[in-house]
Residue, then its C-alpha position, 0 to 999 in steps of 0.5 A: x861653755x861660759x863659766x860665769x853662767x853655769x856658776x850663776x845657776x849653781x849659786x841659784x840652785x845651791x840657795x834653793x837646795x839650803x833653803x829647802x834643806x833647813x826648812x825641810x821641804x819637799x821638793x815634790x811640793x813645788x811640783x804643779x801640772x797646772x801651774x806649769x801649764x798656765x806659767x810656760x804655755x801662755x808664755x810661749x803662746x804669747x810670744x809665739x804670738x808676737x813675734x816673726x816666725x824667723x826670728x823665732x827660729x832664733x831662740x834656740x840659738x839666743x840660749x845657744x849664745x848665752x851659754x856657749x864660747x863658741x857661738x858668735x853672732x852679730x849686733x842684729x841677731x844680739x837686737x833679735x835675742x834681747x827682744x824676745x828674752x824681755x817678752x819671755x820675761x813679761x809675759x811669764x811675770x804675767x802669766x804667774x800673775x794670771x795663775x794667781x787669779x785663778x788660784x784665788x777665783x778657785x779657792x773662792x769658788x770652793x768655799x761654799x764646800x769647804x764649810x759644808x766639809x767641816x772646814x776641810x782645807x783638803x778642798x782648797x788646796x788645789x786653788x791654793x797650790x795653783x796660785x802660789x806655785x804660779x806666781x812662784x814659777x813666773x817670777x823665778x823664771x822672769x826675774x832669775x832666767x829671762x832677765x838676766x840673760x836679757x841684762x848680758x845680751x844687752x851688756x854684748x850690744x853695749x860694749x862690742x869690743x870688750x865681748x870680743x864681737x866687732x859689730x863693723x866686722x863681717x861675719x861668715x853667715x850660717x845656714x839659717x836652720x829649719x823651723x822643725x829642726x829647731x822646734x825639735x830641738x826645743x821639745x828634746x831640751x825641754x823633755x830632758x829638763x822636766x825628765x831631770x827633775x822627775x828624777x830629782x822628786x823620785x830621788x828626794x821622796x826616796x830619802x825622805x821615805x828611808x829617814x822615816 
């Protein structure tokens, strides 16, 4: 593993958790289905959209790559990861973006009810969650995942022999891997991040629920 990546997410992850913890906020509140689903699914769509169904092959070794000593590739494959992690980090910037529109157009919508029911934010708050948490969820992963890892893949094509890789040098080439392989390995990595957080909700609902 690459040490100064896993101690860029524990950085991140630790300002989050202060920043949560002195305000007291409640993790379960930054939990929206529907702006994930606005957020991450055009993201993939559109980049599924965009680009060669091989070169799509490759995203689970680009994030492979970015966070394993043992993984070497070639100035053509580092060309192929720095493309698709800058359309990852545009089309989820204006994903959220899009989130945010349809948030504000639901919020709208909802007005006429809203006075009718005595002024009841209850009303609004399902467009009002939709537009924050959008925005929220593409700008983090567009400008605190996509871009950096984009920024260290383009740092490896800029300096070859200071990242050890020698682009005139020849490489054993690996046997390329099935597309369903790979997009089951992307399905099983994303089950266990959204399992994790799952369990960090129940975790910090239940501490919350014994405080009281």
């Amino acid at each position: 593993m690459r040490l100064e990546k896993i101690v860029g997410l524990i950085l991140i992850g630790t300002a989050i958790g202060i920043t949560m913890t002195f305000e007291r906020l409640d993790l379960g509140m930054f939990i929206s289905p529907s702006a994930t689903a606005i957020v991450f699914g055009i993201t993939i769509g559109a980049t599924w959209m965009s680009e060669d169904k091989n070169d799509l092959k490759k995203c689970w070794l680009a994030f492979r790559t970015a966070f394993s000593e043992g993984v070497k590739c070639n100035q053509e494959e580092l060309k192929i990861y720095v493309r698709l992690y800058s359309m990852l980090s545009r089309y989820s910037m204006y994903a959220g973006w899009f989130g945010l529109l349809l948030g504000i157009i639901s919020v709208l919508s909802s007005l006429e009810q809203f006075i009718a029911q005595d002024k009841n934010f209850v009303v609004l708050s399902g467009g009002i969650t939709l537009a924050s948490m959008s925005l929220v969820y593409g700008t983090f992963s567009s400008k605190f995942i996509f871009d950096p890892l984009k920024n260290w893949f383009e740092w490896q094509i800029e300096h070859p022999s200071e990242s050890g890789r020698n682009s005139l040098a020849v490489q054993t080439q690996r046997p390329p891997e099935s597309f369903h392989r790979v997009l089951f390995k992307m399905i099983l990595f994303l089950s266990f991040a959204i399992t994790l957080i799952m369990v960090v909700i129940l975790v910090s609902r239940k501490i919350g629920t014994m405080q009281k």
